[in-house]
Every structure is written in C-alpha cells, then in structure tokens.
C-alpha positions, 0 to 999 in steps of 0.5 A, spaced: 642 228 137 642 222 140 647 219 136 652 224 139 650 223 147 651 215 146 658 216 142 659 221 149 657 216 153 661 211 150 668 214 149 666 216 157 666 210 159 672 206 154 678 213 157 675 210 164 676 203 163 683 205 160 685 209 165 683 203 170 687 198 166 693 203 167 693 204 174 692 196 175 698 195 171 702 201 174 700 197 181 703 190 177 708 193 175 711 195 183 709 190 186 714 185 182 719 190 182 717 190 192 718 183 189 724 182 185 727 187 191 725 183 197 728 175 193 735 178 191 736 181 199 733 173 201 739 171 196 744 175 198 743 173 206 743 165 204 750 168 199 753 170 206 752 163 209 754 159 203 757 160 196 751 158 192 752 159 185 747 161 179 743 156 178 743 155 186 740 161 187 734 161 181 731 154 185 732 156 192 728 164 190 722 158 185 722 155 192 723 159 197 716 165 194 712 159 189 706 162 193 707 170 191 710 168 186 702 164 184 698 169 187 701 175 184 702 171 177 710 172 177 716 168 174 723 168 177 728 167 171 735 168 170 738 175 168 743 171 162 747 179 161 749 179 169 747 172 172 742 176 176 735 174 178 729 177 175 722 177 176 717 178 170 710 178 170 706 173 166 701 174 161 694 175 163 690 170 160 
C-alpha cells in the first residue's frame, strides 16, 4: 500500500520535473532563434554600408553579441551549405 503512494509520488514528481525541463528547453530554443534573427538583420544593415565577405561577417556578429551570446550560453557559426550565419545552443554543463 504504501509502496504504490510512494511510487505515485515519485512518478508525480519525475512528469513534473520533465515537463519543466521541456518548457525550458522550448524557451531555449526561441530565444536562439530571436537571436539568430536579430544578427542576421544587424549583418544585413552592415551589408548595405559595405561588402563584407563570410568570414567578415561571422567575426563582427562574435564581437558585436559576445555578451548575449555569454548569458544565453549560445555560439555563432558558419552555415557551411549556404554561407549563412547561425546560431546553436551549447551543451548545458
């Protein structure tokens, strides 16, 4: 008898811990893509002032973000199919 409430309990609380860890994640998630948005709409405006190629672009969205990037534990890298710019999440430690 008491085994079950315990088990209960226990699987009550391991759905509750999922579901916060998948809403985090969702969060995550579309806070890099606000950020991935907002760097390539940055680059585009530096574009029009002056060509930059690729690699221009990757340095100056490191620099220009370095302490969103920090905070939010996200890393800028190149897009190798279309020479793009994105932004991927880093491994939680």
């Amino acid at each position: 008898m008491f085994q079950k409430i315990k088990d209960w309990f226990k699987q009550r609380h391991m759905d509750r811990m999922q579901k916060r860890l998948t809403k985090y994640m969702q969060k995550r998630e579309q806070r890099r893509h606000l950020m991935e948005r907002e760097i390539l709409i940055y680059l585009r405006r530096k574009k029009e002032k002056s060509p930059l190629n690729p690699h221009q672009c990757l340095e100056l969205a490191k620099h220009q973000f370095a302490d969103e990037l920090k905070t939010e534990r996200m890393q800028v890298v190149r897009d190798r199919s279309n020479k793009s710019i994105k932004v991927i999440l880093k491994k939680s430690a």
